[in-house]
N, C-alpha and C positions, 0 to 999 in steps of 0.2 A: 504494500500500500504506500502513495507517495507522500508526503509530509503532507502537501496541501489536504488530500482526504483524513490524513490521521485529527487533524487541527480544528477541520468542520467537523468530524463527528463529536471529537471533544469539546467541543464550544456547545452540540447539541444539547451534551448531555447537561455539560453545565448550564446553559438556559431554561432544563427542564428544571433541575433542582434547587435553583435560583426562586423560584416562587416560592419554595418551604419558609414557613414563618420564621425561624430560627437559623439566624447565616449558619453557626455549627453542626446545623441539621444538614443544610446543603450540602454545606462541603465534605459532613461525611456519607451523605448521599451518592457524590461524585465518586469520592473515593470507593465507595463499595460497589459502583456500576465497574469501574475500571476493574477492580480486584477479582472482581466474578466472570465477568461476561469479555473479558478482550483477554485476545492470546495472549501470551508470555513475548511473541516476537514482539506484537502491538505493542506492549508496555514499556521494553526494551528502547521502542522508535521512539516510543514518545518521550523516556527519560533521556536520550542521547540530545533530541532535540530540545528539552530543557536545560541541560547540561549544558550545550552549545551557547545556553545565552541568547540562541533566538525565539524568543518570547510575544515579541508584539503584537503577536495574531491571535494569542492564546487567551481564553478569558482566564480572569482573576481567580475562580472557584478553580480550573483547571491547576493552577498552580498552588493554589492552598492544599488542595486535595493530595497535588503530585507528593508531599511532605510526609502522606498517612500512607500513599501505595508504597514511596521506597523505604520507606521505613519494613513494612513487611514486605517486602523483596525477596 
């Protein structure tokens, strides 16, 4: 999958879990879509792409979230 698709799906998801009353609800909403439902490569992509620094397409939950999936990595 190429970065651009990995970044809209992750933007998806954090848009859905962005409604949840409680920002800490979302974000570990985020984090527990990404933990369960994306490959191990997917997750791989997307922490390289965090890692890299290149961030600005990413929403904000996405990156709060990224903090709780590589933690259990």
């Amino acid at each position: 999958m190429n970065s651009e698709q990995l970044v809209q799906m992750a933007n998806r998801i954090a848009a859905f879990f962005a409604a949840m009353p409680e920002h800490a609800e979302a974000v570990d909403g985020v984090a527990g879509h990404i933990r369960k439902f994306w490959e191990p490569r997917m997750r791989e992509q997307l922490g390289a792409l965090i890692g890299s620094g290149d961030t600005a397409a990413l929403h904000p939950l996405v990156l709060e979230a990224w903090e709780q999936v590589a933690v259990r990595a």
